[in-house]
N, C-alpha and C positions, 0 to 999 in steps of 0.2 A: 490718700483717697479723699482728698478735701474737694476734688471735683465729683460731684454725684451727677452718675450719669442713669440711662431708665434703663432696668434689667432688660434683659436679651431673652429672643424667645426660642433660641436653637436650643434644649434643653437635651433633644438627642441627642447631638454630637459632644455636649459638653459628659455627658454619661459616657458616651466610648470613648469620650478622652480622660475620663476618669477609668475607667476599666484597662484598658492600655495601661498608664501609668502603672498601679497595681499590681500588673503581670508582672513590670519588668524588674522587678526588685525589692529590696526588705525599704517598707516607708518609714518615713520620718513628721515627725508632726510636731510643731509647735506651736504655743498660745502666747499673749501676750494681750496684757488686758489693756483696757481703757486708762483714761485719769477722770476725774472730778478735783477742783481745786477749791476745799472747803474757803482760803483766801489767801492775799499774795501775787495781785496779779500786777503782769510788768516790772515786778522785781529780780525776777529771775536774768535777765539780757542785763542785769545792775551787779552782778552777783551777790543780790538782796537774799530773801526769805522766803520762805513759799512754805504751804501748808494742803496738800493736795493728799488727795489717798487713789489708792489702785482700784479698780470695781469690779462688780461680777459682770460685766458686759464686754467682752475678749475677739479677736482676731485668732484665726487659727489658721496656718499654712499647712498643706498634706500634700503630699509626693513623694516620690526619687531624684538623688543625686543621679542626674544622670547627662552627658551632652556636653556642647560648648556655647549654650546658654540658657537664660531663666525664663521659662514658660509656664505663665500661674494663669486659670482662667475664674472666675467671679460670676458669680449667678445675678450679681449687683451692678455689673460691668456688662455691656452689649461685645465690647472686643478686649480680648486677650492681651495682657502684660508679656511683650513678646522683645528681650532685652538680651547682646550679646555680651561676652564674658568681657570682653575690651572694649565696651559700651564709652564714648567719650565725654559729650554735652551730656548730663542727663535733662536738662531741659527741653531737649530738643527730642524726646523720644514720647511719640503718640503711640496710645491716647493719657489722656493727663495724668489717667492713677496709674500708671505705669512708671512714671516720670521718680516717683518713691521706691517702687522697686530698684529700679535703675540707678536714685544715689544711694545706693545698699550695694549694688553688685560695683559701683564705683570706690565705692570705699574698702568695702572688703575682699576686692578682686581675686573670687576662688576661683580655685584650678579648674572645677567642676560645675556643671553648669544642674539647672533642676527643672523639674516637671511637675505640678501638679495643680491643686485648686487653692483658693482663698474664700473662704465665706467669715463670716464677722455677724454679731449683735451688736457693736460699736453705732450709734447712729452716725451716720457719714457726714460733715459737715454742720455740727452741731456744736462743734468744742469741744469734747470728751478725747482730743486726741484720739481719731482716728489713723490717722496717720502714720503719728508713733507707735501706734500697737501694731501698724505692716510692717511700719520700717523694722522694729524687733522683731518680730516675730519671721521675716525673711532673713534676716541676718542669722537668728538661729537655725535656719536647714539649712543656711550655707555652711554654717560649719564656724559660726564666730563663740567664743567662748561663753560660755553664758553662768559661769561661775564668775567670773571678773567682771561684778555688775555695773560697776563706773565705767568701764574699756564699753563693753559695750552700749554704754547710755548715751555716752561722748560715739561713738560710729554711729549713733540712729540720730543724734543731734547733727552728725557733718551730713547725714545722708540727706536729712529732712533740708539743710541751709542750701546743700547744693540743689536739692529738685525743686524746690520752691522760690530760691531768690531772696527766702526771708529771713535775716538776722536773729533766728529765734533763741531763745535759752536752752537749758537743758531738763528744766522741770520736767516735760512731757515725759520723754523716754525713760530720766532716772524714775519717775514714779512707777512707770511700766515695768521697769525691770525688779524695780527694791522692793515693790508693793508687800504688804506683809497684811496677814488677815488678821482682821478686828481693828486696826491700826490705821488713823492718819501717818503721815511722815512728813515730820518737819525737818525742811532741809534748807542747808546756806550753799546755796549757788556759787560762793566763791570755794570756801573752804570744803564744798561738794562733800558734806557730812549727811545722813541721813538718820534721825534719830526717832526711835516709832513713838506716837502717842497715843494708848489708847484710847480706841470711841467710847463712851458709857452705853449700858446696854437699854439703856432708859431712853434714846434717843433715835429719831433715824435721820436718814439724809435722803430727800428728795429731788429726783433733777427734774426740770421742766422746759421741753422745748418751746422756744419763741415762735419759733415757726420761719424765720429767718434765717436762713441758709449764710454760715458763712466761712470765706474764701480768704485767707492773712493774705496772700500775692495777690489781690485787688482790693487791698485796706491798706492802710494807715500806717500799719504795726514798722516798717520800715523808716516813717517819718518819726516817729514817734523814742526810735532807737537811737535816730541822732540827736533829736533834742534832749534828751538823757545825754547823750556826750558832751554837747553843749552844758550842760549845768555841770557836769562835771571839769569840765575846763574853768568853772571858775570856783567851784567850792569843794574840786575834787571828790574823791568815789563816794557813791551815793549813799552804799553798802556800809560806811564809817561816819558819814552827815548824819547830826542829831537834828528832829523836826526843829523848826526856825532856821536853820541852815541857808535855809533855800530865798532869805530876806536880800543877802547878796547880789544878788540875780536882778541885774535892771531889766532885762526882758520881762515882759508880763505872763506871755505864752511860755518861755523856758522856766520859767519860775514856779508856774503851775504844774508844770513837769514832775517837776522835784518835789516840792510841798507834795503830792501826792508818791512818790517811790520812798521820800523817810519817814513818813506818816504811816504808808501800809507797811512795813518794817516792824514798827513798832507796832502795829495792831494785831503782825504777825504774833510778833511773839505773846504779847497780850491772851489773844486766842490761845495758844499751844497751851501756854499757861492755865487756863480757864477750863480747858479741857482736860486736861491729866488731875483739876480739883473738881472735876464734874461739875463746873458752872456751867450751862448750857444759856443762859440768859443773860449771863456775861459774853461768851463767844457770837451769841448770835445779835450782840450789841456792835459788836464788833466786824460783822457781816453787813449788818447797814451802813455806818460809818463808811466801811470798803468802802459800798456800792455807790453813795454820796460821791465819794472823791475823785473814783472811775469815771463817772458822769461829770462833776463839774472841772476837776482839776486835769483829769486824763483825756476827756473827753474821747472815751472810746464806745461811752454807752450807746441804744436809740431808744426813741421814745417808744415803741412795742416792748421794746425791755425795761423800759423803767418803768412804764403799766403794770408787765408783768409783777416784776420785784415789789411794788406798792401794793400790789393785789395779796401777793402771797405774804406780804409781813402784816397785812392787817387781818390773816385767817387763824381763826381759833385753832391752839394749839403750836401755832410757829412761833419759833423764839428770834430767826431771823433770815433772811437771803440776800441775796447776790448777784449779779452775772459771773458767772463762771467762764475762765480761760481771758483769753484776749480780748475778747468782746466783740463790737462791730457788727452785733448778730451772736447765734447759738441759743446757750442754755441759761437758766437762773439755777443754782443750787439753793435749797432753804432746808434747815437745822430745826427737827421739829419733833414733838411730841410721837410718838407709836401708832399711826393710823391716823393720824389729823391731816393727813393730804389722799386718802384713798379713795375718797370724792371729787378728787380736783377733776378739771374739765374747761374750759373745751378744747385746750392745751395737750398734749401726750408730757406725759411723765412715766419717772422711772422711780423705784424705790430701789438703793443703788445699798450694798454694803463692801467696808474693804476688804479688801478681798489679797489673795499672793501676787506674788510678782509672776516675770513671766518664765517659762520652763518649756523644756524641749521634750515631749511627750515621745518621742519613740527613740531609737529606733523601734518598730516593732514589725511583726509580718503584715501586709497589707491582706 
């Protein structure tokens, strides 16, 4: 759902299409939250480090198994996600946020097809992983295991590469699925361990939208994945390079590659570390630094988000922030004192806490 399109105003028929549903059987529903990624970004496609938590801002699918194919309509969407069981391209299936269902129904190819609705508090196109919280959260009324939380983080990870085009990680969806309340999750992308850290209760996490709407299949995030290859062809896995590593590297562009995926590595772990001793002032040292590196080494920042991020680290009470997720646009996450951002403005923000993974809420009767 990384293309936002403008709500629909048939609101009748989406009611009898909800009523309909309903009738015809015991429903099924499930959630599947957001992410925020306190830091660790572009590590993940390295099988580097990530340090991201689950939020209370969730995706929820309700219907019936019912038919030979998937029909979810969205009060956020003008047209209906209208996808059959033997769906081929899912690229090629309008309109865009459908394109996610459809690598779910490609991946998971149920016998059975479903009917019902999707509404979400996920902002769409923000970076909070909207996406992965459809892609899970549709793969659970299909019928995909959702006790085997790696099986399905890896199905929402191939679902997301194939509708989008983009070589992403697997942060988004494991975070979706492992999320654990009170608890960041520090996780290694290769060895795909997830180990909780918790938040102190002294602390919150604020998200702040840029205003900046954005799209990974019309960024960078693809170019970005092969120059990481490239550095790895000459000083091998990035995920095992200790920072200087990256001196090797006669490229100047692939070289800044790297200097920034072994550097946030280590500030991953830095962080986690800093966290489970309740440094807050250490971790959100280490949230700048990120945001530094993102911008000049990775360059995936912009300049609306580095206003941002200067804005919010110089406000009383912040110990530190970030652009959050891939960049290119979206969110700033900042690590702050308990009410020290409930003034902010002229921005939207969110006061975000972690929250559980995601789960299949029915069957029940509709």
């Amino acid at each position: 759902m990384s293309d936002r399109a403008v709500p629909g105003d048939d609101r009748a028929d989406d009611r009898r299409a909800r009523e309909a549903v309903a009738a015809t059987g015991p429903t099924v529903r499930a959630m599947a939250p957001g992410r925020v990624n306190l830091i660790g970004d572009h590590t993940d496609h390295t099988g580097g480090l990530v340090l991201p938590m689950a939020i209370d801002l969730a995706t929820t699918v309700t219907g019936v198994r019912t038919g030979n194919r998937v029909v979810l309509r969205s009060a956020d969407e003008p047209e209906p996600a209208v996808v059959p069981l033997d769906v081929g391209d899912p690229t090629r299936v309008s309109p865009p946020w459908a394109r996610y269902v459809a690598g779910v129904v490609a991946e998971l190819r149920p016998t059975e097809g479903f009917e019902g609705t999707v509404s979400t508090t996920v902002p769409i196109g923000a970076g909070l992983s909207s996406s992965a919280a459809l892609e899970v959260a549709v793969a659970l009324v299909l019928g995909a295991d959702g006790a085997d939380v790696l099986a399905l983080a890896q199905l929402g990870r191939r679902a997301e590469q194939r509708a989008s085009g983009v070589p992403c990680g697997i942060m988004d969806q494991l975070a979706s699925v492992a999320g654990r309340d009170g608890h960041a999750l520090l996780i290694d992308c290769h060895a795909l361990t997830v180990a909780p850290v918790a938040l102190p209760d002294d602390v919150e996490v604020v998200v702040v939208d840029s205003g900046e709407a954005r799209a990974l299949s019309g960024s960078a995030y693809a170019e970005r994945v092969a120059q990481c290859a490239l550095a790895e062809a000459v000083i091998g896995p990035l995920r095992l390079a200790a920072p200087g590593a990256e001196v090797a590297i006669d490229d100047t562009v692939v070289r800044a590659r790297a200097r920034h995926v072994l550097t946030e590595n280590a500030r991953v772990r830095l962080a986690a570390e800093a966290l489970a001793a309740r440094d807050p002032a250490m971790v959100g040292a280490a949230m700048a630094q990120s945001h530094a590196s993102l911008r000049d080494d990775f360059a995936v920042s912009t300049a609306v988000l580095d206003t941002l991020v200067g804005r919010l680290g110089a406000a009383p009470g912040v110990y530190g922030a970030r652009l959050t997720g891939a960049g290119f646009g979206g969110c700033a996450v900042a690590l702050c004192t308990p009410g020290a951002l409930d003034r902010w403005g002229p921005e939207r923000s969110w006061r975000v806490r972690p929250s559980p993974g995601a789960r299949v809420e029915g069957p029940a009767r509709g």
